[in-house]
C-alpha positions in Angstrom: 0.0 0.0 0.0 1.4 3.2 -0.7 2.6 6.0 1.8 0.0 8.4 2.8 1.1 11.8 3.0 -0.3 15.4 2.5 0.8 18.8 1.7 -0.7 22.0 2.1 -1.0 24.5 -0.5 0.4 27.5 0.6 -1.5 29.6 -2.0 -5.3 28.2 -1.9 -5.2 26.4 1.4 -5.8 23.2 -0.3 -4.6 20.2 1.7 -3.3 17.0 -0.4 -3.2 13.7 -0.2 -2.1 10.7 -2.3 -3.3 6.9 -1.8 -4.1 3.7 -3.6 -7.4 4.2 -3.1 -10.2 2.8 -6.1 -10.3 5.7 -9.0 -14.0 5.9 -8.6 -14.0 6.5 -4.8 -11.2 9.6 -5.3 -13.3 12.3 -4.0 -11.9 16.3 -3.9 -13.5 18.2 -1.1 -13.9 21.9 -1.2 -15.8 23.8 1.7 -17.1 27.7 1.3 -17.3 30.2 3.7 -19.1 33.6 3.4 -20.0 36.1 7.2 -18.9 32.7 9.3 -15.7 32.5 10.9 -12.7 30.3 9.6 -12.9 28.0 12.5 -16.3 27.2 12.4 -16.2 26.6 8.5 -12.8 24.4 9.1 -15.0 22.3 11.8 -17.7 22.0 9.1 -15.2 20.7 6.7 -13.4 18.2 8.9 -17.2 16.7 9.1 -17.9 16.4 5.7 -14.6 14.6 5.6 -16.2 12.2 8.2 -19.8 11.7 5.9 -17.2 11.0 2.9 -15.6 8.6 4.3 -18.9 7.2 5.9 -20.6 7.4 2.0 -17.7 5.2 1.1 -15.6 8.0 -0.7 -12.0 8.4 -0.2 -11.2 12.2 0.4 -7.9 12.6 -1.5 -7.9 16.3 -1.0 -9.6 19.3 0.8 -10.0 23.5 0.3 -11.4 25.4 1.9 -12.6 28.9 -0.3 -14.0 32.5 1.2 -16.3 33.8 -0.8 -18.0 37.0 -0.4 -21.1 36.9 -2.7 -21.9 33.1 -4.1 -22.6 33.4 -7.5 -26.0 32.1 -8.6 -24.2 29.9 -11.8 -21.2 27.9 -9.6 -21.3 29.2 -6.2 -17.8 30.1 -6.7 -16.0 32.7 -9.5 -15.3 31.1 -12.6 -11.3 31.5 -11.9 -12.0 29.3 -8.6 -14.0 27.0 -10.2 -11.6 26.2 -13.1 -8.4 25.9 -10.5 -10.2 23.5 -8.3 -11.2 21.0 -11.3 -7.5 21.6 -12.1 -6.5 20.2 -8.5 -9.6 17.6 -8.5 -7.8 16.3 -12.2 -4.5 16.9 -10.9 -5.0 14.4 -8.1 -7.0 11.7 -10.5 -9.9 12.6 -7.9 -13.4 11.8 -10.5 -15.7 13.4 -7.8 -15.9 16.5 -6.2 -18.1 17.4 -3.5 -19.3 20.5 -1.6 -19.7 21.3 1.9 -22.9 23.1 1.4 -26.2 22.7 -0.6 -26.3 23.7 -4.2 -29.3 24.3 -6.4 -30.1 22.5 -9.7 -28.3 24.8 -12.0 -25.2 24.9 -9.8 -24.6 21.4 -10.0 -25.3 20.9 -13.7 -22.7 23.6 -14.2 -20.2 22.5 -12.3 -20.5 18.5 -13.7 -20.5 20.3 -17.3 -17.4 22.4 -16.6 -15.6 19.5 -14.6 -17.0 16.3 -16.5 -17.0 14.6 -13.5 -19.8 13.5 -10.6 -20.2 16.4 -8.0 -22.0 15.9 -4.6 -23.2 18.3 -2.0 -23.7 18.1 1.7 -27.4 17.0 1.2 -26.7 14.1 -1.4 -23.7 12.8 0.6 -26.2 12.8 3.8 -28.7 11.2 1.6 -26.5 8.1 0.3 -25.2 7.4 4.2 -28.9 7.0 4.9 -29.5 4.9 2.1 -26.8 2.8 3.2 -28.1 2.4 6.8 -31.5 2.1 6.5 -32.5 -1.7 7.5 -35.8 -1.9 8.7 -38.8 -0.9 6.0 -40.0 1.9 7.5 -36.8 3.5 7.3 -36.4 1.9 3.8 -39.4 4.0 2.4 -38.1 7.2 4.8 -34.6 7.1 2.7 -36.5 6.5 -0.6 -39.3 9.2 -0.1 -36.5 11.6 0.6 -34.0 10.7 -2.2 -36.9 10.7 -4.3 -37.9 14.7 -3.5 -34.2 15.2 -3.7 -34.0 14.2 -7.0 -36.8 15.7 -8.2 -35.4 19.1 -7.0 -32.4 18.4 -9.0 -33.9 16.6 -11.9 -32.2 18.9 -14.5 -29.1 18.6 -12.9 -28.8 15.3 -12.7 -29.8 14.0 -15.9 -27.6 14.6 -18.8 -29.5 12.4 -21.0 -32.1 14.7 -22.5 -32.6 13.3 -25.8 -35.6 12.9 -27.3 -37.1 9.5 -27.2 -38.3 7.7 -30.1 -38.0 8.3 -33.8 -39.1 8.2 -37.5 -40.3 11.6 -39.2 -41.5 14.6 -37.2 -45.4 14.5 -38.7 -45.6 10.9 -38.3 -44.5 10.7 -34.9 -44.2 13.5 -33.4 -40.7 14.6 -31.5 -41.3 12.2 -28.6 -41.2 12.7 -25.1 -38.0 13.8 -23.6 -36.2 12.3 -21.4 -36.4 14.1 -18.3 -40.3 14.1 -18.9 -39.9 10.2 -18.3 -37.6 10.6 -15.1 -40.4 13.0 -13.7 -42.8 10.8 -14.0 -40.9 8.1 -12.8 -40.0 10.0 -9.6 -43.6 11.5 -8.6 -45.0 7.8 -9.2 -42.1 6.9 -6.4 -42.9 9.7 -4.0 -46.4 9.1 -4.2 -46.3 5.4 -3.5 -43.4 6.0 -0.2 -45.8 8.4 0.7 -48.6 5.9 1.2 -46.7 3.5 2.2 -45.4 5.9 5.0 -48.8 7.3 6.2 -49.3 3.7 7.0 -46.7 3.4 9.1 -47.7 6.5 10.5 -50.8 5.6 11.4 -49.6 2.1 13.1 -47.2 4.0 15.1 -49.8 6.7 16.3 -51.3 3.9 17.6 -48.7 2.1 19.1 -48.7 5.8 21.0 -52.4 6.1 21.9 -51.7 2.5 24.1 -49.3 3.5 26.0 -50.3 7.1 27.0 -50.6 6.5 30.3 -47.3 5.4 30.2 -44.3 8.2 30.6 -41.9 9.0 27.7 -38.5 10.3 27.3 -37.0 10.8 24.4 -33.1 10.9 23.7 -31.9 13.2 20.9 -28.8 15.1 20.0 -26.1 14.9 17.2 -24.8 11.7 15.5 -22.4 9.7 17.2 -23.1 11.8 20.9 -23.2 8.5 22.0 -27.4 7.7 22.5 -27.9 4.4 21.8 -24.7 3.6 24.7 -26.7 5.7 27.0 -30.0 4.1 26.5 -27.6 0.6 26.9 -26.5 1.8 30.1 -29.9 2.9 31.8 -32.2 0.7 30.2 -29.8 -2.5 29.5 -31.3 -2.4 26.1 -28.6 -4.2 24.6 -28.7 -2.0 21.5 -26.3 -1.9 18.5 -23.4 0.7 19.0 -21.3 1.5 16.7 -18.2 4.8 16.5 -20.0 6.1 13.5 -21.8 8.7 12.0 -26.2 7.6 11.8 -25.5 3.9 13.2 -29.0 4.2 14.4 -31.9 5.6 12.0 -34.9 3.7 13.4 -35.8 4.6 17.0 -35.6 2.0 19.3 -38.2 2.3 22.8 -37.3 0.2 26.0 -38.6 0.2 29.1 -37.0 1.4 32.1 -38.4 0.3 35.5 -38.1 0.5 39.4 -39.6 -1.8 42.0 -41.8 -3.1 39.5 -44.2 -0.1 39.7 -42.5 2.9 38.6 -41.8 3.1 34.2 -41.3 5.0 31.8 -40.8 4.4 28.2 -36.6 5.6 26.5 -36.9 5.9 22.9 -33.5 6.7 21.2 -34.1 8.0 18.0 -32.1 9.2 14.4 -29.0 11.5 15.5 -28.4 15.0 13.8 -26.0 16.9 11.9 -25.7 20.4 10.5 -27.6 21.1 7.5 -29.5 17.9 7.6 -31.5 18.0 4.5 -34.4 19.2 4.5 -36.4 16.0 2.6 -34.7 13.6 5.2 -36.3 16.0 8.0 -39.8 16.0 6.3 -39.5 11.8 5.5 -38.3 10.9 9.1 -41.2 13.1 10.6 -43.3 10.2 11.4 -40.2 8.7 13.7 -38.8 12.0 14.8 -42.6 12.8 16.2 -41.4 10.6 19.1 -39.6 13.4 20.1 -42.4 15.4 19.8 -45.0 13.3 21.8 -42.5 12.9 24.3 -43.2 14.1 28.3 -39.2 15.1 28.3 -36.3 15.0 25.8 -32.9 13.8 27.1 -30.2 16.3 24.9 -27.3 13.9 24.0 -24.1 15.7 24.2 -20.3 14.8 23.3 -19.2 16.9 26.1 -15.7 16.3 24.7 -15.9 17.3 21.0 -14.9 20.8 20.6 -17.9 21.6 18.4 -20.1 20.9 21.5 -21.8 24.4 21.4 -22.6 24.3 17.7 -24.1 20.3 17.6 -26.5 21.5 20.7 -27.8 24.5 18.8 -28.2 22.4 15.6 -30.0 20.2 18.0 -32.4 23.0 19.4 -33.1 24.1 16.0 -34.7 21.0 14.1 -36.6 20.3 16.7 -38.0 23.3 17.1 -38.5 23.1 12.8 -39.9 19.9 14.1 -42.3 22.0 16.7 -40.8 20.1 19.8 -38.9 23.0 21.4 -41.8 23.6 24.3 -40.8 19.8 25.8 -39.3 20.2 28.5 -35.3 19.3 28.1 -32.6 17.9 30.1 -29.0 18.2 28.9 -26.7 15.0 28.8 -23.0 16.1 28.8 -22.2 12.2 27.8 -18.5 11.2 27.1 -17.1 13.3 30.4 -14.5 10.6 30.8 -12.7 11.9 28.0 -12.9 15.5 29.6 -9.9 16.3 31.2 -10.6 19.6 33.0 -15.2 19.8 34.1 -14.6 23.3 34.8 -13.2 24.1 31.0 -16.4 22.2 29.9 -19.1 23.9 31.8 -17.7 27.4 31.1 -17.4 26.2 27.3 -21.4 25.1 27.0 -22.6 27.4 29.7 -24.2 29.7 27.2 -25.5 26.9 25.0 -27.7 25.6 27.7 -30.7 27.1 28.7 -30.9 28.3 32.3 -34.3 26.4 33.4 -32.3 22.9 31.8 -31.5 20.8 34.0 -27.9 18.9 33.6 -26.6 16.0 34.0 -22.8 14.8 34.0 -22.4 11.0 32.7 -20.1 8.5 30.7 -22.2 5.8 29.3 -18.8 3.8 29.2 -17.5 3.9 32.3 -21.2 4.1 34.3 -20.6 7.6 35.8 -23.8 9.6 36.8 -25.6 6.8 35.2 -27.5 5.6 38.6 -28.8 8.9 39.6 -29.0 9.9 36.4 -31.9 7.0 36.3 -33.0 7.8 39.5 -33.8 11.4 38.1 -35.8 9.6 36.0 -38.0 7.6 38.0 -38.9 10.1 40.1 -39.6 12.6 37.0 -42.0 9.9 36.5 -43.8 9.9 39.7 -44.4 13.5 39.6 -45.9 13.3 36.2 -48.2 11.0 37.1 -49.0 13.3 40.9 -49.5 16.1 38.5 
């Protein structure tokens, strides 16, 4: 295998790297920044680097480019755009992909100028999903969004426009084009996962209406906070953990008990990241809603990743898109084993967390705050059902 190693262009920023990896997979990553600040944008970058790798793509290069006025043809100038498919080539790299959204024309440009695939943050998102889904409700969640996705980008994803069918003009007619066929083709697929969804919809609504007597907590936060270890540790759910990004897309709902009398219900669901595409919020609705039936929602927090502060306001922020922001919340600062100074961390988050939150300390691996962390619990439980 040969040496990795990278170098940094001193010019453009652009960091290098050369591998062995499969020509297809060779992916050029290029992030843009416009009012935000370097270090968040850099943060951003290193994390679409992670949903790459996750998609399967080797990132064989990154820039990251200021802009200060996107352009509504590439996003970037013309010069930039030129000098990055130079690099992209340069590097054998047959992919390049964006750290932010880009409409319909801006990625039929750019795959016209570059003659290569191009990716944004949303698509990347989209094929991780794709890749996780198991179960069949999340099957037709991915497939409802990559469907609406698609249809969004229809023109720019299509290059086969042609007309179809033949023979003279006035005999035939010119045909139908191509991407008259693909529409069709992709509102026939969203209407059916539609259906198929509001089904499940309405078996899980029910699922709900039988246990409403029954007190629910809800665990969200970013991917890979660590929620399905947490609902391991409280609930002995013997859930599937994984160190990677959306291991978990379907929620999972145990019981947790004391003395036989008290329970509540833990229901883990899909983590978060920023900029989740919209279709995947509007497709998982029906299984993030058990956030938003939920008595109290547990926010999962890596209290040991740097970008603490930003993944708990993207947190905040879908659900209140998702209208859950008036359940009550609790903050998890999970992962506080791998926090060498408390004190740093609490002055870090203080202003991320709201003053009437109440906060809990824990490390799902090694068991810290994990007891009266469930005791909280329990008794939150027995005053909802006094009140």
């Amino acid at each position: 295998m040969a040496e990795l190693h990278a170098e940094e262009d001193r010019d453009t920023g652009a960091t290098r790297q050369a591998n062995d990896a499969p020509d297809a997979d060779r992916t050029y990553l290029v992030g843009v920044f416009t009012t935000e600040t370097r270090e968040s944008a850099e943060a951003s970058l290193r994390e679409m680097g992670n949903l790459c790798r996750t998609a399967g793509l080797t990132v064989t290069g990154s820039e990251l480019v200021r802009v200060r006025v996107p352009t509504p043809a590439l996003y970037l100038g013309s010069g930039q755009a030129d000098r990055i498919i130079a690099i992209a080539q340069d590097m054998s790299s047959p992919v390049i992909v964006f750290d932010q959204p880009l409409s319909p024309v801006q990625m039929r440009n750019w795959a016209r100028r570059a003659q290569c695939e191009v990716y944004d943050r949303h698509g990347v998102i989209l094929e991780i999903f794709a890749r996780r889904a198991r179960t069949r409700e999340a099957q037709l969640q991915v497939e409802l969004a990559r469907a609406e996705y698609a249809q969004s980008h229809l023109a720019g994803m299509w290059q086969h426009l042609s007309r179809q069918g033949g023979g003279s003009r006035l005999a035939r007619g010119e045909g139908e084009k191509q991407i008259e066929i693909d529409r069709r083709r992709l509102h026939q697929r969203v209407t059916r996962a539609r259906h198929a969804l509001e089904k499940v919809s309405r078996q899980r609504a029910l699922r709900r209406e039988r246990r409403d007597q029954t007190t629910r907590v809800a665990l969200v936060g970013y991917t890979n906070a660590g929620k399905s270890s947490l609902l391991n540790s409280l609930a002995n759910a013997r859930v599937r953990i994984a160190d990677q990004l959306f291991a978990t897309l379907d929620p999972v709902t145990r019981r947790l008990s004391a003395d036989g009398r008290h329970t509540l219900l833990l229901t883990d669901t899909v983590g978060f990241v920023r900029n989740l595409p919209p279709e995947l919020i509007n497709a998982f609705h029906s299984t993030l809603e058990e956030a938003l039936e939920a008595d109290l929602i547990l926010l999962v927090v890596d209290a040991s990743d740097p970008e603490a502060p930003v993944q708990i306001e993207t947190t905040r922020t879908i659900l209140r898109k998702l209208g859950a922001n008036r359940v009550p919340v609790a903050v998890i600062l999970n992962k506080m084993d791998r926090c060498a100074d408390r004190h740093r961390v609490e002055l870090t988050l203080r202003r991320s967390i709201n003053r009437e939150d109440r906060v809990f300390y824990v490390s799902a691996t090694t068991g810290e705050g994990i007891d009266h962390l469930r005791q909280e619990l329990i008794s939150y439980r027995s005053t909802m059902r006094s009140s």
